[in-house]
C-alpha positions in Angstrom: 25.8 -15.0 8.3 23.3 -17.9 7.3 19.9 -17.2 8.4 17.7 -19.4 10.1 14.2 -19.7 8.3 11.3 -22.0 9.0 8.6 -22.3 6.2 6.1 -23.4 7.9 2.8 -24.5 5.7 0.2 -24.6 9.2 -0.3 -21.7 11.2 0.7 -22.1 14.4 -0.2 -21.1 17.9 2.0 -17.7 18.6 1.1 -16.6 22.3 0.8 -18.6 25.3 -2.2 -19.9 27.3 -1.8 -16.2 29.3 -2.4 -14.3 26.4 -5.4 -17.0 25.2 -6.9 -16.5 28.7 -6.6 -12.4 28.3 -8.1 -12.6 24.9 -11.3 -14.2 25.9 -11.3 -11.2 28.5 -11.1 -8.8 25.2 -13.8 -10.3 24.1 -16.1 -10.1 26.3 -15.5 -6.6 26.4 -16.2 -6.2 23.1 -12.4 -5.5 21.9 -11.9 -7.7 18.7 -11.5 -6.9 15.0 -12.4 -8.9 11.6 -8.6 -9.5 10.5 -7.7 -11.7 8.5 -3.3 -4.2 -2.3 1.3 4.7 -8.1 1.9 8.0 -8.1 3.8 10.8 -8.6 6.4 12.8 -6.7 7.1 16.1 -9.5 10.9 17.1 -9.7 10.2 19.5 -7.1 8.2 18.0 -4.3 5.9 19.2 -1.8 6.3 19.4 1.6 5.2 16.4 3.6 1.7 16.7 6.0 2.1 18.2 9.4 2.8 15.0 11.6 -0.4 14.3 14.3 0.0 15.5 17.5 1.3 12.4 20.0 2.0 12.2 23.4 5.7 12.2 24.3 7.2 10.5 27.2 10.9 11.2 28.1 12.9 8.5 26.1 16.1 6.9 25.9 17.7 5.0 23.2 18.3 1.2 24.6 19.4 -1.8 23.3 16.8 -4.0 24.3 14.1 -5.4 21.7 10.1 -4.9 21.8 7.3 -7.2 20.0 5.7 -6.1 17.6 2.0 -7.7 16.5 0.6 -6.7 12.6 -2.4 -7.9 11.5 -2.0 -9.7 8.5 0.4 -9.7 4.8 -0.2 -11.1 1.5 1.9 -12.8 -0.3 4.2 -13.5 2.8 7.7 -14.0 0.7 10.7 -12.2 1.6 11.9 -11.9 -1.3 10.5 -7.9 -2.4 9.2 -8.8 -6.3 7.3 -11.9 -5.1 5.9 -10.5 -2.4 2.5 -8.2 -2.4 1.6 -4.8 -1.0 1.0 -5.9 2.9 4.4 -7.7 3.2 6.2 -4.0 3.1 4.9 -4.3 6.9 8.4 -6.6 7.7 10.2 -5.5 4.2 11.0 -2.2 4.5 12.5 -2.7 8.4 15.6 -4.4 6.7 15.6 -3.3 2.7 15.1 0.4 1.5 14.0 2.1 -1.6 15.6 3.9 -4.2 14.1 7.2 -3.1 14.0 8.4 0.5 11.4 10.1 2.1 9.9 11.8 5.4 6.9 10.4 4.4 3.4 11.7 2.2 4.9 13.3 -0.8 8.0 14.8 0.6 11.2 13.1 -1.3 14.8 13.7 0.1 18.0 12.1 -1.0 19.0 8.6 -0.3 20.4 5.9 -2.4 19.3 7.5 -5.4 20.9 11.1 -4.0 19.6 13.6 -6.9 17.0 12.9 -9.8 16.6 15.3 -12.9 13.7 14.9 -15.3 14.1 16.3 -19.0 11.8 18.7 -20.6 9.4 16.8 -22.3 9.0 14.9 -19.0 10.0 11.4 -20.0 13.9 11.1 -19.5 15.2 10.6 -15.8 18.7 10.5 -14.5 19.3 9.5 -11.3 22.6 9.9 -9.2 23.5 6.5 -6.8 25.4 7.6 -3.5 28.5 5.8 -3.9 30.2 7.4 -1.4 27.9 7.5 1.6 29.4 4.2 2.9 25.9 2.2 2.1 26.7 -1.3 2.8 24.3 -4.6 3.0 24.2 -6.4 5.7 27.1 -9.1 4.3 29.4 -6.3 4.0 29.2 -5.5 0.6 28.7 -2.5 -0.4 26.1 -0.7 -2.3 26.8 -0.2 -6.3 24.9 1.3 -8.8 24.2 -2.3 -10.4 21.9 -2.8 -7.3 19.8 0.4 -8.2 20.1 -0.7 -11.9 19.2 -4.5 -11.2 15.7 -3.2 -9.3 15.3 -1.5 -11.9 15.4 -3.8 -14.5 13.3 -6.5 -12.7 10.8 -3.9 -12.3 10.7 -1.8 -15.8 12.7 -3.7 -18.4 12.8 -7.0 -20.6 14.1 -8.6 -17.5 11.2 -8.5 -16.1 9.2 -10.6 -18.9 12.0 -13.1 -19.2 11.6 -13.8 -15.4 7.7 -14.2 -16.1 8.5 -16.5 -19.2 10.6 -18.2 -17.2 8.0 -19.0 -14.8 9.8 -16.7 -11.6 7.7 -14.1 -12.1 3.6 -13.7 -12.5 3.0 -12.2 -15.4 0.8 -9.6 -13.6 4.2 -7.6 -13.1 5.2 -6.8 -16.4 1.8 -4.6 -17.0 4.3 -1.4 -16.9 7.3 -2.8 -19.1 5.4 -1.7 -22.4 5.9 2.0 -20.8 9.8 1.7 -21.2 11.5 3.3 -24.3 15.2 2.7 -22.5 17.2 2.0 -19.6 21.0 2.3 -19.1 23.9 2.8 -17.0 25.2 6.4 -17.5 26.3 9.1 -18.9 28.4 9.2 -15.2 29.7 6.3 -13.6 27.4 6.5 -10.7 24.0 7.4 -12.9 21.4 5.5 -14.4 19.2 6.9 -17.3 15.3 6.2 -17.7 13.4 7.2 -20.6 10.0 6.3 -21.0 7.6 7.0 -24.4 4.7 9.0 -22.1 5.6 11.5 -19.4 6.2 10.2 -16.4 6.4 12.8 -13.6 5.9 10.0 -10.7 8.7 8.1 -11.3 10.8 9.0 -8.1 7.8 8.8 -5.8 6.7 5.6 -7.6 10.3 3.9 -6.9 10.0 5.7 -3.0 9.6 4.8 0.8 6.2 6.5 0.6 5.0 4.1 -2.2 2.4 1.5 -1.7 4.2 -1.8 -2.9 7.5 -3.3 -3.1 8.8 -1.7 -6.2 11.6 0.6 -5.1 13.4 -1.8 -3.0 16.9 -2.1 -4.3 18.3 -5.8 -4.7 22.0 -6.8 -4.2 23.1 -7.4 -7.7 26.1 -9.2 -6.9 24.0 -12.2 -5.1 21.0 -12.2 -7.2 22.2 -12.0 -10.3 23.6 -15.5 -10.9 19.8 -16.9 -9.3 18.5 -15.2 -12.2 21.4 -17.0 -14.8 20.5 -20.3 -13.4 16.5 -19.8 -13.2 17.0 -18.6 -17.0 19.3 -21.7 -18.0 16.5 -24.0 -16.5 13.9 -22.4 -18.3 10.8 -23.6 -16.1 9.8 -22.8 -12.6 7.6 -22.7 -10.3 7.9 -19.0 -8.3 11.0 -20.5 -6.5 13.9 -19.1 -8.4 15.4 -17.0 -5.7 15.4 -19.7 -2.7 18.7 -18.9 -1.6 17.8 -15.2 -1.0 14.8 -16.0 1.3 16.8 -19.1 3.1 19.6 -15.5 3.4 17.6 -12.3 3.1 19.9 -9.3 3.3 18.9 -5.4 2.9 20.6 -2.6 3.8 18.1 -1.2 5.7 17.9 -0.1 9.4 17.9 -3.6 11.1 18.7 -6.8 9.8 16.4 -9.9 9.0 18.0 -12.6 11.6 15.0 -15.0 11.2 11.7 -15.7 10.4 9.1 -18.1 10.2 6.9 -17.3 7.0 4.1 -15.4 7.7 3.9 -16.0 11.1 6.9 -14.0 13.3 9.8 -12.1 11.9 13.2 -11.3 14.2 15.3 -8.0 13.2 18.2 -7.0 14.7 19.7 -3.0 14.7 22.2 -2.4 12.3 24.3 -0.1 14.3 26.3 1.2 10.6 23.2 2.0 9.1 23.8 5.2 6.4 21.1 7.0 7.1 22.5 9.6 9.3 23.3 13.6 9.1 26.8 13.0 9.6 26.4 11.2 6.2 24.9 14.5 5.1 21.3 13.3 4.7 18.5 15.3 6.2 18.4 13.1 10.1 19.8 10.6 11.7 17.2 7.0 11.2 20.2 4.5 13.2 17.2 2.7 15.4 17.3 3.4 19.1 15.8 0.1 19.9 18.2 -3.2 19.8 15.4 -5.3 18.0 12.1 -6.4 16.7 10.4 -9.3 17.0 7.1 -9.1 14.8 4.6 -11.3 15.0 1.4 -12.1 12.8 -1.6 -11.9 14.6 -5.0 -12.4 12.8 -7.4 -11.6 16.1 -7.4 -8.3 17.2 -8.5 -9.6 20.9 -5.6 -11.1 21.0 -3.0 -8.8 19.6 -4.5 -6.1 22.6 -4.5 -9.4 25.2 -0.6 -9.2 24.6 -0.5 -5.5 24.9 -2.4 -5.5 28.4 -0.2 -8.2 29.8 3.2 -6.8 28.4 3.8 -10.0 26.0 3.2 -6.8 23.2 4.8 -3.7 23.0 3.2 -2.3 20.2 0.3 -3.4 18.1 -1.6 -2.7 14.5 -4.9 -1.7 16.0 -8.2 -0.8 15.3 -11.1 1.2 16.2 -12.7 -1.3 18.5 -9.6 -1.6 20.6 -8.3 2.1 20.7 -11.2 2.6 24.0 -9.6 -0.1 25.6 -6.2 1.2 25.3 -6.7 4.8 26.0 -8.5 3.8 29.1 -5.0 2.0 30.8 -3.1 5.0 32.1 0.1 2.5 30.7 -0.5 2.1 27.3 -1.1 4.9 24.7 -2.4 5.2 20.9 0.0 6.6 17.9 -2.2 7.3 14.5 -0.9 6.7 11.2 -2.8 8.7 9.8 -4.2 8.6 6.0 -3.4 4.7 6.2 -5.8 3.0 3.6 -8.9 3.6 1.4 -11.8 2.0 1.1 -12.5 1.1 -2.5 -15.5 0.4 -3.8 -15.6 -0.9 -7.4 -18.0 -1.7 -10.5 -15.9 -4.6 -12.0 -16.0 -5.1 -15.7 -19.0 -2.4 -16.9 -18.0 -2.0 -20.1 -20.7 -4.0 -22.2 -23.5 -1.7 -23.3 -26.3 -4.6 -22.1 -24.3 -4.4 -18.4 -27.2 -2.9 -15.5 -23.9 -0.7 -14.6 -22.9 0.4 -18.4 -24.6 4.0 -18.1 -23.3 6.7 -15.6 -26.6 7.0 -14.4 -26.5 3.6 -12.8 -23.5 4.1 -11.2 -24.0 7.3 -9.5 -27.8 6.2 -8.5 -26.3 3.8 -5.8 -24.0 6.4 -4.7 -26.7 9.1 -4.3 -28.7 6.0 -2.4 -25.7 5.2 -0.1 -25.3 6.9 3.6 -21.4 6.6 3.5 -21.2 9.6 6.3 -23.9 7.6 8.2 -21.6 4.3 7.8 -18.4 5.8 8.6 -19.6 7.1 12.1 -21.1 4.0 12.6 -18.7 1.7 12.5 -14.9 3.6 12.5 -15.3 6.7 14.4 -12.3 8.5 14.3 -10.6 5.4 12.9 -11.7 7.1 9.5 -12.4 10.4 7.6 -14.8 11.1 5.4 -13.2 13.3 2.9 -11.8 12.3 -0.6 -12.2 10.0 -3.6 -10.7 7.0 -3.9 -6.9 7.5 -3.8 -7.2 11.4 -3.3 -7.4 11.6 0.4 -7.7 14.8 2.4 -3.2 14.9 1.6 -2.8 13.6 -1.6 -2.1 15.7 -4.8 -5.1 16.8 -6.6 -7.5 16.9 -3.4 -10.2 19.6 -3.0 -13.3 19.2 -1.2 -15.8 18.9 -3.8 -14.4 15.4 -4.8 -15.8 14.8 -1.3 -18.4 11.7 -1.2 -22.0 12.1 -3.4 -24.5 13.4 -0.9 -27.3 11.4 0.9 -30.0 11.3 -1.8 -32.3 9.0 -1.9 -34.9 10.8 -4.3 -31.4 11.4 -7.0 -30.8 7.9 -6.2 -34.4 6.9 -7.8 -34.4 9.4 -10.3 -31.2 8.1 -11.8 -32.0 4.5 -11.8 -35.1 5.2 -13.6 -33.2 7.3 -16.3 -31.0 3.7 -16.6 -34.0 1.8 -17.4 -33.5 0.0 -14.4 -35.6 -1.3 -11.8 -36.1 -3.8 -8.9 -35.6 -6.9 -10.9 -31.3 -5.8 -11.2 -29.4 -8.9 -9.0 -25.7 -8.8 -8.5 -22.9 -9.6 -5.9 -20.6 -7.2 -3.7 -17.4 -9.6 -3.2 -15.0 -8.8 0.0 -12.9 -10.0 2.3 -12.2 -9.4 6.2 -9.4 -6.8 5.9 -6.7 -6.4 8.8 -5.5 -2.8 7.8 -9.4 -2.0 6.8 -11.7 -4.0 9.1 -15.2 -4.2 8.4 -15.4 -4.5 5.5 -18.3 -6.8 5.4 -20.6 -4.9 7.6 -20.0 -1.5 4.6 -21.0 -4.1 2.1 -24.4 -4.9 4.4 -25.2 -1.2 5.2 -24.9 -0.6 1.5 -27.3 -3.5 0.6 -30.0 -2.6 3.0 -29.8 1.3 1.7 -30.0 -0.1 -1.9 -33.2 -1.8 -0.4 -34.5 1.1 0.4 -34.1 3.7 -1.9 -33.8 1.4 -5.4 -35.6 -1.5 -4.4 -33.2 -3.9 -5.4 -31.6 -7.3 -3.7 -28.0 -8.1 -3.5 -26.0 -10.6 -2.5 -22.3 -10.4 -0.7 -19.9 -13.0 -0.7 -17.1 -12.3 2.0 -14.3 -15.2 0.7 -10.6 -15.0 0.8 -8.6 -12.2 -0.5 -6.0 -13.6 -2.6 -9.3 -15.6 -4.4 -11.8 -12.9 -5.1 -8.4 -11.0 -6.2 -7.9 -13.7 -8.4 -11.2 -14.4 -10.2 -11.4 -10.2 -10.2 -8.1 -10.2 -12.2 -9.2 -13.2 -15.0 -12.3 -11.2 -15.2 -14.3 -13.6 -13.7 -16.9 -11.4 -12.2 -18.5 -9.1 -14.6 -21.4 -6.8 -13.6 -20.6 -7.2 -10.0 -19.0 -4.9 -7.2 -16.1 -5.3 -5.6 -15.1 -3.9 -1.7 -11.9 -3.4 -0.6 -9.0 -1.4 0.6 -6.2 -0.3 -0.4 -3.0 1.8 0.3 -3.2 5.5 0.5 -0.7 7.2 -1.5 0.3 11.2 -2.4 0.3 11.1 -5.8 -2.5 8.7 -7.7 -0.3 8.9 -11.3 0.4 5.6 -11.7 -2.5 3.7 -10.0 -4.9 6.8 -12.3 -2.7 5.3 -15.2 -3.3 1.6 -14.2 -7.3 2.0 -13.5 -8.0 4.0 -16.6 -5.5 3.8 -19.4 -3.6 0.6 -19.4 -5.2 -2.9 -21.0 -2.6 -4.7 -19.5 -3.6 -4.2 -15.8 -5.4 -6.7 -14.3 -6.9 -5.0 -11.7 -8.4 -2.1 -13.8 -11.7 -0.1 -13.7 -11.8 1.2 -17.1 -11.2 -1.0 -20.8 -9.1 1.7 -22.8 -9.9 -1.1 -25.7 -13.0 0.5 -26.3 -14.0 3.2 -27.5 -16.2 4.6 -24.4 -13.4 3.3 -22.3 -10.4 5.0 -24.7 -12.7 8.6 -24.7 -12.3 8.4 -21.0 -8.7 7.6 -20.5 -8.0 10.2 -23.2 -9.7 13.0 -21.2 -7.7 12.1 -17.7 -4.4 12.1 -20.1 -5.8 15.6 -21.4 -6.1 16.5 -18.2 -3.5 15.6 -16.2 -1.4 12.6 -17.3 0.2 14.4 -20.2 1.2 17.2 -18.9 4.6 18.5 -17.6 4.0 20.6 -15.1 4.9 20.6 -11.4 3.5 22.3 -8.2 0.4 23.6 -7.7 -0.1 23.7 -11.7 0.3 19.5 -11.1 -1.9 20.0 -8.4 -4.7 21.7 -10.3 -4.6 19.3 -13.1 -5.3 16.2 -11.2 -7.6 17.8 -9.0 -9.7 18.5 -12.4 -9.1 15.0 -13.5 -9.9 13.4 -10.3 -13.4 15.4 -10.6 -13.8 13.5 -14.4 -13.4 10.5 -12.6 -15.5 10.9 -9.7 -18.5 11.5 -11.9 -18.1 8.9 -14.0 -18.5 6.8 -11.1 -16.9 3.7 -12.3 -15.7 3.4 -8.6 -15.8 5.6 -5.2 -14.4 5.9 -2.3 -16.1 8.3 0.2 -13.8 7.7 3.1 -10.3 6.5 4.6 -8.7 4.8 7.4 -6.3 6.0 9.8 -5.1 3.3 11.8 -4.3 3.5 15.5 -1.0 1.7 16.9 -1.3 0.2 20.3 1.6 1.2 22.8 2.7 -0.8 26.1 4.2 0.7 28.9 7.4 0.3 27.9 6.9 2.4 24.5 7.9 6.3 24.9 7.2 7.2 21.9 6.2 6.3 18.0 6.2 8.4 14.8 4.7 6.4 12.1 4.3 8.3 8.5 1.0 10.2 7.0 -0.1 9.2 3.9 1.8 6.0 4.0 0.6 2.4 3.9 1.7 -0.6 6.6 4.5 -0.2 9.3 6.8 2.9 8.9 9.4 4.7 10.5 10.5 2.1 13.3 13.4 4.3 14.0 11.2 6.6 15.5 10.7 4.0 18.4 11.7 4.9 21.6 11.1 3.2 25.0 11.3 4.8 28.4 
């Protein structure tokens, strides 16, 4: 069935003059927000976190729908390689990954029903379920050219022919260089990967607990010929699969009906969905709601005005709001725990005349920086201050010495002074209002005014759009200054460790592995983790010793993490979103009352 689709170029107004009136009330109780981008799973996975205690409310599975309000996406295109990390928020409720999961790090059959990894770690076979009954949602059903097409668009020369061909950015072919082969077989169902370094996280990477896109499979039979004809043309402009996002089909657990970009999304249960135990996977995931209608919503005022007044049924909150909520005996708050990290980053200090070249430098503002101070401040329980970076309190390779650098504002001096450096260093902090992260901007001020203090230096912050500062960040525009921003949690940090410290090709990278300061230190993290094949607690112990490397070498931090609260209505019995995994999750876990 054709799709309706409105691409709509203005934002428009989304809730009535009710909900405009309510929000003003949110304000003025202080309830607003400042809203406006991996790993490895071993071939024996661990067991997924404990999930946080909620409050349960006798439910019953209906077919009405509920509203759903998110804060804000990226790339806002529906179809998955185009699109960026935030858009998984409407992607994954109608496509699904390769590899299944029940969240964090804990991988069960799916599509891809059984993965075996050779001995020297950089071979996989993966079995397709082809006799599941996995359809789309035309009818067709699932083949192992789907899995194999994802694949290629992802890892192989596909990939850089779509770029060349002007369909893809070029940005997405950083990994490609990675792949030694990829082919259908040896069995008729099973696809072989082999890679020329060891590649542990390959089933986690290509998983629902990843932080992108990437693992969604693609139906072969329809894209396919969009791909012939985008090649035969030979120049585009990003729009060479128009007839998928005019007709967007998954197989996922509801349907994409239809959607205005970036502004409200309408899903619809698919009642055959596969996922069940009488299918002989590990529980049943056929939603027990009839529908969801999600809506972009910058303000977070507004996204809890539609909550109070029952316009909202669930909403992507924040710490502000959560008082607001728990105070209605109506309404109720479901953490997702583990959500994003904040990420703080020296961009570009690999010249040896750079103020931020030497170690020293870069752990003096650390020493200088109350984080703890800063994250009770302004997030509360809305974040933890444990971890480094991408190893959060769950993730594989955590301990709690790669906790945050201590409040120290004599270390602080002492180290600047050992740089050479004094109050005369000027730089800029870039960053952007962040829906999943809010707040951004007032980290980047407390920081300044404890760099004040303790080093003596000014510096400026520049809050600009997103997609911009990601931009000039990318073309390394921005050399010698400091980037904050979030980013997705994840379990296993192989691929975005890999990306940050060993490969040239990524754009967004902390580390040049083209020199030689910046090869010695990719070699050690390979020494110490990456190139080993090893699974477990042995896997564990290896990261957690190269995730210590890294945090004294300081060439970014990350002393805490968000966990983000979801907003319930009255009508909302109960929610189970994942640990340890980015954006929306889970929506078959909804239940109303």
């Amino acid at each position: 069935m054709a799709k309706q689709i409105t691409l709509n170029i203005k934002r428009l107004a989304l809730m009535s003059l009710s909900i405009m009136l309510l929000a003003m009330f949110a304000i003025a109780c202080g309830g607003s927000d400042t809203s406006s981008s991996s790993s490895s799973a071993a071939a024996a996975p661990t067991a997924a976190p404990a999930a946080a205690a909620v409050t349960k409310t006798e439910a019953t599975n209906s077919d009405e729908r509920i509203t759903v309000l998110i804060a804000d996406l990226e790339e806002e295109r529906v179809f998955p390689p185009l699109a960026g990390g935030p858009d998984v928020k409407y992607l994954r409720v109608f496509m699904d990954d390769m590899v299944s999961t029940m969240g964090g790090g804990d991988l069960v059959p799916g599509i891809v029903s059984k993965w075996e990894v050779s001995a020297d770690g950089t071979t996989w076979i993966i079995d397709i379920s082809d006799d599941k009954g996995i359809k789309w949602h035309n009818g067709d059903p699932l083949t192992v050219d789907d899995v194999m097409l994802s694949l290629e668009q992802e890892r192989g020369q596909l990939a850089v022919d779509m770029a060349e061909a002007g369909c893809f950015n070029v940005t997405e072919t950083a990994y490609v260089k990675y792949t030694k082969s990829l082919d259908l077989g040896p069995g008729d169902n099973q696809i072989t990967y082999a890679q020329n370094r060891v590649a542990l996280n390959f089933p986690f990477n290509f998983s629902q607990s990843g932080q992108d896109e990437k693992g969604m499979v693609l139906p072969a039979a329809y894209v396919r010929p969009m791909i012939a004809a985008a090649e035969a043309k030979g120049s585009n402009e990003m729009d060479c699969f128009t007839e998928f996002e005019e007709n967007p089909i998954g197989t996922g657990p509801f349907s994409l009906e239809s959607y205005d970009l970036g502004l409200k999304y309408s899903f619809d249960r698919n009642d055959d969905y596969w996922f069940t135990k009488a299918n002989g996977f590990v529980e049943d995931r056929i939603p027990q709601i009839g529908g969801i209608d999600m809506e972009v919503i910058l303000e977070g005022s507004t996204r809890l005005a539609a909550l109070q007044s029952g316009e909202a049924d669930l909403i992507e909150a924040n710490m502000n709001l959560v008082p607001t909520i728990e105070a209605d005996s109506e309404m109720n708050v479901f953490w997702q725990e583990e959500n994003s990290m904040l990420w703080m980053i020296y961009i570009d200090c690999w010249e040896e005349d750079m103020w931020c070249f030497t170690k020293e430098s870069r752990q003096a503002l650390q020493y200088g920086t109350d984080t703890r101070a800063i994250q009770e401040a302004l997030y509360g329980k809305g974040a933890t201050h444990e971890g480094h970076g991408w190893a959060t309190t769950n993730a594989m390779g955590y301990s709690s010495d790669l906790d945050g650098f201590p409040y120290d504002p004599a270390k602080a001096k002492e180290l600047w002074a050992a740089a050479g450096l004094d109050d005369s260093v000027t730089f800029k902090i870039w960053t952007w209002e962040s829906g999943s992260f809010p707040f951004l901007p007032q980290v980047a001020e407390l920081m300044v005014t404890d760099w004040k203090k303790n080093v003596g230096i000014d510096v400026d912050i520049e809050i600009g759009d997103q997609a911009a500062i990601k931009q000039s960040w990318n073309n390394r525009n921005l050399p010698g200054d400091m980037l904050i921003r979030d980013n997705e949690a994840r379990y296993d940090g192989t691929s975005i460790t890999v990306g940050g410290y060993c490969n040239h090709d990524t754009r967004w990278r902390m580390n040049e592995p083209e020199t030689a300061d910046g090869a010695a230190r990719c070699k050690v993290i390979q020494d110490l983790a990456l190139n080993h094949v090893v699974t477990g607690q042995e896997q564990h112990d290896n990261f957690n010793a190269a995730y210590k490397f890294i945090r004294d070498e300081g060439m970014h931090w990350g002393p805490f993490y968000s966990n983000v609260p979801w907003g319930a209505g009255k009508r909302i019995a109960n929610y189970e979103p994942w640990k340890l995994v980015p954006y929306f999750t889970a929506p078959w876990t909804i239940t109303l009352k």
